[in-house]
N, C-alpha and C positions, 0 to 999 in steps of 0.2 A: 456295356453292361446290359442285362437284360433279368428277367423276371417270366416263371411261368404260373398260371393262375387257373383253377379253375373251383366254378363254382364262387364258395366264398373263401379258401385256400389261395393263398400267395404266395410265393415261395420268395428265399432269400437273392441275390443279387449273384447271377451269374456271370462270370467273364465270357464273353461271345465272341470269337476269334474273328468271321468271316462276318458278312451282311450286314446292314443297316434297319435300322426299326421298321416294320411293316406299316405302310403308308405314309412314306419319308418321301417329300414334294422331289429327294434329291435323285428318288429313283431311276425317274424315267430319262433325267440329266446323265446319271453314272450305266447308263446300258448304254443309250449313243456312243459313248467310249470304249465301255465293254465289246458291244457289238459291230466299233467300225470298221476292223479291218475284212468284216464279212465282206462289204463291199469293196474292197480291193481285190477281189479276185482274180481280176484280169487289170492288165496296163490300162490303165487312163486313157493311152493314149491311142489305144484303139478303138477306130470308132465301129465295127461290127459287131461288137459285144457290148454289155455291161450291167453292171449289177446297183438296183437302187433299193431306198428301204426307210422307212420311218417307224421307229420302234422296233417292235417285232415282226415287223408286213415286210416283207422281203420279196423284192423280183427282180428275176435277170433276162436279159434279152439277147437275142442274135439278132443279126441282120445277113442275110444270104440269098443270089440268084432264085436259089430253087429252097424247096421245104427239108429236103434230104440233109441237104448240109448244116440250117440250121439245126436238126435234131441232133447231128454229131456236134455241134460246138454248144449246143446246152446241155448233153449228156455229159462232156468234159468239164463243166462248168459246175455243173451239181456233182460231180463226185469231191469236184475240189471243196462245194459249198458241206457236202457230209462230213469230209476229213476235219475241218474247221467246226462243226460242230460237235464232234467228239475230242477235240481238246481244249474247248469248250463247256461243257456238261451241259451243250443244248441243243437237246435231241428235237429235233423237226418232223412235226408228226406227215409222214410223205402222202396219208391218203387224204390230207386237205390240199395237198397238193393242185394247181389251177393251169391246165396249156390250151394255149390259142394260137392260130396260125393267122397273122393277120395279114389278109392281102384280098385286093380287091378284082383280084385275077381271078377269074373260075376256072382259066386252063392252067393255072400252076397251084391252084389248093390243092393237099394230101391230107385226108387226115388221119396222118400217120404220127402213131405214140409215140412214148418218149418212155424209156426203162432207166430208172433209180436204183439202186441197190436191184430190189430182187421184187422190185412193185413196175407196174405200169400204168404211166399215168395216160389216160386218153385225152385227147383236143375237143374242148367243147368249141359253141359259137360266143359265146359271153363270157366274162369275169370279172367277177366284182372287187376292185382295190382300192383302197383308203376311198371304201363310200362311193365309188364311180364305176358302173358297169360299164367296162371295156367290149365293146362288139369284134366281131372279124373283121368287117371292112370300116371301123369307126366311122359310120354312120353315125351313131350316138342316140339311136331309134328307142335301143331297150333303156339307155338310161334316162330318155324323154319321158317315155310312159311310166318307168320306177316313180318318175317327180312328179307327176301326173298324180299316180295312184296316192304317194304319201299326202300330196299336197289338198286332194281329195279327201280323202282318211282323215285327217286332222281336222279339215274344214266341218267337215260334218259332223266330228266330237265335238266343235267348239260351237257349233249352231246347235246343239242342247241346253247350252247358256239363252240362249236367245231368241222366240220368236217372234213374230209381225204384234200379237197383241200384248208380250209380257216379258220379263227377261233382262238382260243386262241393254242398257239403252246405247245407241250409235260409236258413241267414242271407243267406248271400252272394247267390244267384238272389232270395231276398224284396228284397234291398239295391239288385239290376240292374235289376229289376221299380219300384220306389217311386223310383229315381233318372234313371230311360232311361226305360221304358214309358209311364208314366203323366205327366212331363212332354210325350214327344211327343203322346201321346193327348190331353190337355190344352190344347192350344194353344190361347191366345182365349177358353174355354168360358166365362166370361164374357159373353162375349156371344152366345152360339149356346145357353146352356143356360140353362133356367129353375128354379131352384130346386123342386124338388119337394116338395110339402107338401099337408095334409090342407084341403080344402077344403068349401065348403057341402053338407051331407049326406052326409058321412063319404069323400067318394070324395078319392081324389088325385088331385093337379092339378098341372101344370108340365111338365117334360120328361120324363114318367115313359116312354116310351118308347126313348129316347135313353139314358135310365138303364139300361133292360134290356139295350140292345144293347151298349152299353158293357159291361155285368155278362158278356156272354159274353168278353171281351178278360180280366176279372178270373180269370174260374172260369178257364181256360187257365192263369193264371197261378197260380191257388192249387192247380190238379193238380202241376205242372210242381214245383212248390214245396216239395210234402208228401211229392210219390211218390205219391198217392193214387189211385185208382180211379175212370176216367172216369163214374161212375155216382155216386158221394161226392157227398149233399147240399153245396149251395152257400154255407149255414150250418156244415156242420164245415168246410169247405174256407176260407170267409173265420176262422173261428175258429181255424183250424191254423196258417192263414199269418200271422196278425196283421193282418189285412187288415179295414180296417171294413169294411161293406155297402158297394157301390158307390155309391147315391145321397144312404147319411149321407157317405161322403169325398167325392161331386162336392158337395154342398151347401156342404161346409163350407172346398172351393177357393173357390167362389163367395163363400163369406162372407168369406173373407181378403180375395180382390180389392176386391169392396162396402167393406170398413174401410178399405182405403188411399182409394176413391175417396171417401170419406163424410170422410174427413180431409186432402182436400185444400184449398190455401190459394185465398183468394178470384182469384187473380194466374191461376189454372191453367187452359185453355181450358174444363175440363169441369166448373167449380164452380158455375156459372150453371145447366146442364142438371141439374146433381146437385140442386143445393137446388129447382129444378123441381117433378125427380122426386119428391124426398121429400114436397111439398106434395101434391100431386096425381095420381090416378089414375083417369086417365080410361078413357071406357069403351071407345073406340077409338083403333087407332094408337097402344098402346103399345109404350113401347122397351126395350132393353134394361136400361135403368135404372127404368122404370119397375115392372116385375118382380123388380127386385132389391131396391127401396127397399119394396113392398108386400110380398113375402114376410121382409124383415127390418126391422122399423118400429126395434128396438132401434139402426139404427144413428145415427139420430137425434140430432142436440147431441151429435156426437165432437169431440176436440179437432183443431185443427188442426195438419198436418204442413208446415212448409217445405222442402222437400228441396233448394231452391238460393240459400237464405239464405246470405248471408254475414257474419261477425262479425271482428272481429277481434282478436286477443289483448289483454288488456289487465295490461301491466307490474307494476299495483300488487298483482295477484292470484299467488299461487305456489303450486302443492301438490306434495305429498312423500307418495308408498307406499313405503315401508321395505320391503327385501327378505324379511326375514324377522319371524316375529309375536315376537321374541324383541327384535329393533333397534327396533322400533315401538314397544314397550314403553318404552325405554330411554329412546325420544326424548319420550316423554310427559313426563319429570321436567322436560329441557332446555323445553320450551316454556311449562308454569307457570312458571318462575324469568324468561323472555325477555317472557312476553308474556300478554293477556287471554287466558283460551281457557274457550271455549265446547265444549259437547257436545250433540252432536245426534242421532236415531234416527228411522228409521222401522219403523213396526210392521205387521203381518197380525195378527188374534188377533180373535178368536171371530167373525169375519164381516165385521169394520171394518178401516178402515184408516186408520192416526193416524200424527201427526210430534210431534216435544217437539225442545228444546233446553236445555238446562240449563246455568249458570254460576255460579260463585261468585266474589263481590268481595273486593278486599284488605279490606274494611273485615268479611269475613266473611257479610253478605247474599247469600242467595240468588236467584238469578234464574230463572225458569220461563217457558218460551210453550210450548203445546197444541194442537193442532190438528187436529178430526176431519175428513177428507178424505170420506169417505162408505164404503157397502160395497164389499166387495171386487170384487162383481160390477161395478162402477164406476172403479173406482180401483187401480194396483197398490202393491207398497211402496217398488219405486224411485222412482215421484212420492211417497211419502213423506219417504224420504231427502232428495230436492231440496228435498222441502217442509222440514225440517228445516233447512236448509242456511239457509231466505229466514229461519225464525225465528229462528235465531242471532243473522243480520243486526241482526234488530230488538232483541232484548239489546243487541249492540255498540252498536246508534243509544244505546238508555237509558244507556248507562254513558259516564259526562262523561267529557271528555278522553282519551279511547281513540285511541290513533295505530298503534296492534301488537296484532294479535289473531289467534287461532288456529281455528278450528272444527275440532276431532277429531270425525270419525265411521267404523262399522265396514264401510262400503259403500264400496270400488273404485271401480267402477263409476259413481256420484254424484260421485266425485269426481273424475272423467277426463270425465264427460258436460258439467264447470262450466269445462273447457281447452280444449274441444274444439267443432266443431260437428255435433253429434248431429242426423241425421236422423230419430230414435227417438223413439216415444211418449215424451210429461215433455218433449218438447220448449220448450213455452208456460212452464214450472218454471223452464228452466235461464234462458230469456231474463230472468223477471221476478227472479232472482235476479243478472243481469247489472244490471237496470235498477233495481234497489234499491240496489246496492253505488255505479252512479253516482251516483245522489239523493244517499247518503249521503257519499259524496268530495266534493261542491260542500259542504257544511257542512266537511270536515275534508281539507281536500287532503292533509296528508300522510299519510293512513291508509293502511294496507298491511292483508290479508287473505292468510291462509295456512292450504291446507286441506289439513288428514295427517289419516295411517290412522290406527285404535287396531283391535288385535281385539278382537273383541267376548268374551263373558264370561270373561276371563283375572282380572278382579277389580279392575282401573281404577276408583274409583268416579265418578268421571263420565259412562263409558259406565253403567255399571251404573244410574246415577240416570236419564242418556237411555234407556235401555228400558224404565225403568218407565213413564216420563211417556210412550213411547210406547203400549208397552198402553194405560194410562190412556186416551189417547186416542181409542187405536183402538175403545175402547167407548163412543165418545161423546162425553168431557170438552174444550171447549175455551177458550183464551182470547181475550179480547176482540179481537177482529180489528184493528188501524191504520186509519185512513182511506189510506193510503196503499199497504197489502196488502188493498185491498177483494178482488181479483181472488179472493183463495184462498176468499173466502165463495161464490165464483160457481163454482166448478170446473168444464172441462165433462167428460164423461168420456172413458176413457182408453181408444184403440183397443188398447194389447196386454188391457187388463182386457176388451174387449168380446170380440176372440180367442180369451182361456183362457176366458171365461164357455160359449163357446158351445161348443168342442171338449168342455167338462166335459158340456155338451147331449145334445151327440153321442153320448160315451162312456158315458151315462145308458141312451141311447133304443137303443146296441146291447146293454148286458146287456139289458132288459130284452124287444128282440127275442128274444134268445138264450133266457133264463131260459123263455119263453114256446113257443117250438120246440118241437117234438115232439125233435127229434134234442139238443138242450141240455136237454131232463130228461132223457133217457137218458145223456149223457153228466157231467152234472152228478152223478149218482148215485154215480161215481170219480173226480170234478176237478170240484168247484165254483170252481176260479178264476172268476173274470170274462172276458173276453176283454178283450184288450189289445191297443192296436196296436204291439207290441214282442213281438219273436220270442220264443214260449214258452218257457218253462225246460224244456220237457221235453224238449226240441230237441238243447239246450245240449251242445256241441261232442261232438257224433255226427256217423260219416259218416252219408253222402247214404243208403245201404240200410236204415241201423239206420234212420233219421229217415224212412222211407218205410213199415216194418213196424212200427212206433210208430202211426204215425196210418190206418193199415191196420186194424191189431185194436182201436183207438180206437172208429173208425167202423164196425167191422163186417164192412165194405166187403172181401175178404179174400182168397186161393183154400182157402178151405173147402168142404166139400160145400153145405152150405147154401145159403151165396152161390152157387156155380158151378152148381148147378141151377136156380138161378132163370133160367140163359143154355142151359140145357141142354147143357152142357158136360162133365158126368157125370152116370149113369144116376139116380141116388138121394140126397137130402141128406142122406141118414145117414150114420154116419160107419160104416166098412165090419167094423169091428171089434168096438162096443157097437152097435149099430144104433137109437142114436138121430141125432137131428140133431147135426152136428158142425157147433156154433155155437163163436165166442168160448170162451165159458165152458168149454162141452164139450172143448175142445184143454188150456186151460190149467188146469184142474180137476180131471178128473174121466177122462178117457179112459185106459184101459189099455194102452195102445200107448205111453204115455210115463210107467211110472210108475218106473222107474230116475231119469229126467231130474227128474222130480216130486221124487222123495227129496232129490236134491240141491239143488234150491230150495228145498224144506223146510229143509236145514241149513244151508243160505246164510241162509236168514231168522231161525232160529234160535227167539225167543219172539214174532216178529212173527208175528200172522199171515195167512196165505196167502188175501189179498182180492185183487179188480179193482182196488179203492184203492190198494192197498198195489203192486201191480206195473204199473198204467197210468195213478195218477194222477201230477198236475203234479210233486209231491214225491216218486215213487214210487223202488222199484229197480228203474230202469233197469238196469242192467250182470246183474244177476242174473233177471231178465226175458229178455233178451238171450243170455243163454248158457245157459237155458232151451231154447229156440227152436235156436239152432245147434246145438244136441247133438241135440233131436228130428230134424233134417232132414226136417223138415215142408214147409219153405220152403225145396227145393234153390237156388233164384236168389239169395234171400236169405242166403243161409248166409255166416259169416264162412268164407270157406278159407285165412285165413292163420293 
């Protein structure tokens, strides 16, 4: 039924035969169906043709010796694609029509058209689909500079919010930048970018240009960010802002994308291509995947993800998270007296990662299952948990006549992923903990399963005996596996464990950039932190001026004599009153022009004493650093005037 309206007139309820309400979420669901058999135009199983499409974006390809041939088999292909849209009522408007000839041959390019009905479409060098300019020789030049240009554009509307003396202060533009910037600059890169890495004979290999160019869209943004000084190495600027290197964070987009596609289910158009890739690397005519599987071999044997699996609840199973760790407690006593219960843990500890379950019988017997999952670089400890969860199971199978049983364990999360259908690594966990609990219902139909919280070290001994047995594990110890839980002696590994393994990579390979700098041992000499990619403490809720005269006299970078003669901007880098160089040190030290201001920082500090440490490192005083400075009116722009 439907209704038309205008103005302040409504009309009565019409019977509407065909279509759905105008901006029905179900729309863009019910055209996939409507419009797939567009893409069937040609057999599947051919692979010189074919036709692909997301929504309404629709493109077909040939593949052919020479460019002649492919224009006959995509003239055949678009007549077939016309016929189908006329008995369809969806007419394709042919002069948005886009042809490319892509080959990196210059003795077999033609660029010869392509005639539709009664149009001719010409071959440009570029085309842009779902957001990614496609080149002739996918180079991927022009769609560098597009991310370039947007990520440009953007940066510079959001540095309106912001400048060196006023503005939204450090976190917030770092926040605009890693949420806006860098996803639009982002787009695709996955396929347009090649992992950058060290290759034969020490040189680097991949997209390392693309990287640079990119790096210029970062440094803008890590000026913009600090208040810094257009001249401010590009190492304190990513270390000021929190910002890794530009092509350790494109790398490690790259590697997120590669684990989702390295754990997709065999059902998925691109698991064919993927497992391909991983076998093989050939010497020509690689793809996109083939550069991602050969720069990351670790992604190798990940588990699988289904993301459009469907399960369905099953009745005999219940759990219960107590509101507070207080009621959770409480209800521990009520489920010994009601019912079997089992305790279960997963563990992290000294490198491994283990499961245990623990029980004890009315008859007083102890019950134990163990299970070493592998390292951590492998495995996390919520497929522990799970794993926890499957050995419980297997107590209940041993213990005769069980109809009512409980698994208490101190993970949320495990037990919301065993109700739910979890798109999340531990997904293979939660099925085979599904597919255990059936085996075991066809032996004991009326058995019921009920999984609650405990928290963890409050003094429960159950939990408490489930974490030893998980330690225990986690360094090795396990028990004899079931013929029937073969699966958990197979494990394959876990994409979030592959994820945190490599960011931990990442976050290795930039101290150790950093520590290695010329500018990070100078600066490490008053702030050995590490650099992180989380906004510095030294930041921590200052305006946008202080946080701009902070990483100003950090770096050096400054209006001092020193500095500003290096631009000839005043006559001498001395400082006009001790005539030496008025460096850093010399301002905040030693200069006689400020020793009123000096005295009082001395008794601000009291028995501390008066280091670069002490007033510019991470942990430094600020505030007493700072009203330093404003009382010199050294830095008129800078000055607090209120």
């Amino acid at each position: 039924m439907t209704s038309l309206r205008f103005d302040d007139f409504v009309s009565e309820l019409l019977q509407a035969s065909t279509g759905i309400p105008q901006g029905s979420p179900m729309s863009p669901v019910l055209y996939l169906f409507y419009g797939a058999d567009l893409l069937e135009l040609e057999d599947k199983d051919l692979r010189d043709r074919f036709a692909a499409g997301y929504i309404d974006d629709t493109t077909i390809a040939a593949i052919s010796p020479t460019i002649e041939e492919n224009i006959v088999k995509l003239e055949a292909m678009s007549e077939r694609a016309l016929e189908w849209s006329r008995t369809h009522a969806c007419r394709f408007d042919i002069a948005k029509f886009q042809l490319v000839h892509f080959t990196r041959n210059e003795k077999k390019y033609l660029p010869l058209p392509i005639t539709i009905a009664d149009h001719t479409v010409q071959p440009t060098p570029t085309a842009k689909y779902l957001g990614v300019i496609l080149d002739r020789k996918l180079r991927w030049k022009e769609q560098a500079e597009h991310a370039i240009g947007v990520g440009t554009r953007t940066m510079m509307a959001i540095s309106r919010l912001s400048k060196s003396t006023f503005g939204l202060p450090h976190k917030y533009i770092r926040q605009l930048y890693r949420s806006i910037v860098q996803p639009k600059m982002e787009y695709g890169l996955v396929v347009w970018y090649e992992p950058v890495r060290m290759g034969d004979g020490g040189r680097r290999k991949g997209s390392v240009g693309i990287a640079k160019k990119l790096g210029k869209v970062q440094r803008l943004a890590g000026k913009i960010i600090t208040g810094a000084f257009r001249t401010t190495a590009m190492e304190v600027l990513d270390f000021h802002a929190g910002l890794p290197p530009i092509e350790l964070h494109l790398n490690q987009v790259v590697f997120n994308a590669a684990t989702r596609i390295a754990s997709l289910p065999p059902h998925h158009p691109l698991y064919k291509p993927t497992q391909r890739a991983m076998k093989y690397y050939p010497h020509f005519h690689r793809s996109s995947l083939h550069e991602l599987f050969h720069a990351f071999p670790e992604l190798k044997g990940l588990e699988m993800i289904d993301r459009t699996r469907i399960r369905h609840p099953n009745p005999a199973i219940t759990t219960r998270i107590a509101p507070s760790r207080e009621e959770a407690i409480r209800e521990v006593e009520t489920y010994e007296k009601n019912s079997v219960c089992i305790y279960t843990d997963g563990s992290g500890y000294r490198g491994g990662i283990g499961a245990a379950a623990w029980a004890r019988g009315k008859d007083g017997k102890e019950y134990w299952r163990l299970h070493h999952l592998g390292s951590s670089a492998e495995h996390t400890v919520f497929e522990g948990e799970v794993d926890g969860i499957i050995l419980g199971l297997d107590i209940v199978a041993s213990i005769p006549r069980v109809t009512k049983a409980t698994i208490l364990l101190d993970n949320q999360a495990a037990i919301q992923a065993t109700e739910e259908q979890p798109t999340r690594p531990g997904q293979y966990l939660t099925d085979l903990f599904h597919t255990s609990f059936e085996r075991l219902r066809t032996k004991r139909r009326t058995l019921t399963l009920h999984l609650a919280w405990v928290p963890g070290h409050e003094g429960v001994e159950g939990n408490e005996k489930g974490d030893g047995g998980a330690k225990r594990a986690a360094t090795g110890e396990s028990s004899p596996i079931p013929t029937y839980l073969k699966k958990l002696g197979e494990l394959p590994r876990s994409a979030a464990a592959a994820k945190a393994t490599h960011k931990i990579q990442i976050r290795k390979e930039w101290v150790s950039r950093w520590r290695k700098s010329k500018q990070g041992k100078r600066i490490t000499k008053f702030d050995n932190s590490p650099p992180s990619d989380k906004p510095p403490k030294v930041y921590k809720d200052l305006p946008k001026r202080s946080c701009s005269l902070i990483t100003q006299l950090r770096s050096g970078h400054i209006g001092l004599n020193q500095y500003l003669a290096r631009f000839r901007i005043v006559d001498s880098p001395n400082c006009s009153t001790c005539n030496v160089p008025e460096t850093v040190d010399h301002y905040l030290f030693s200069c006689r022009n400020y020793l009123e201001e000096r005295h009082t920082l001395r008794a601000a500090l009291g028995r501390i004493p008066l280091t670069k440490r002490v007033l510019l490192g991470s942990g430094g005083r600020r505030e007493d650093l700072l009203k330093y400075v404003n009382s010199s009116r050294r830095f008129p722009l800078w000055a607090d005037h209120g």
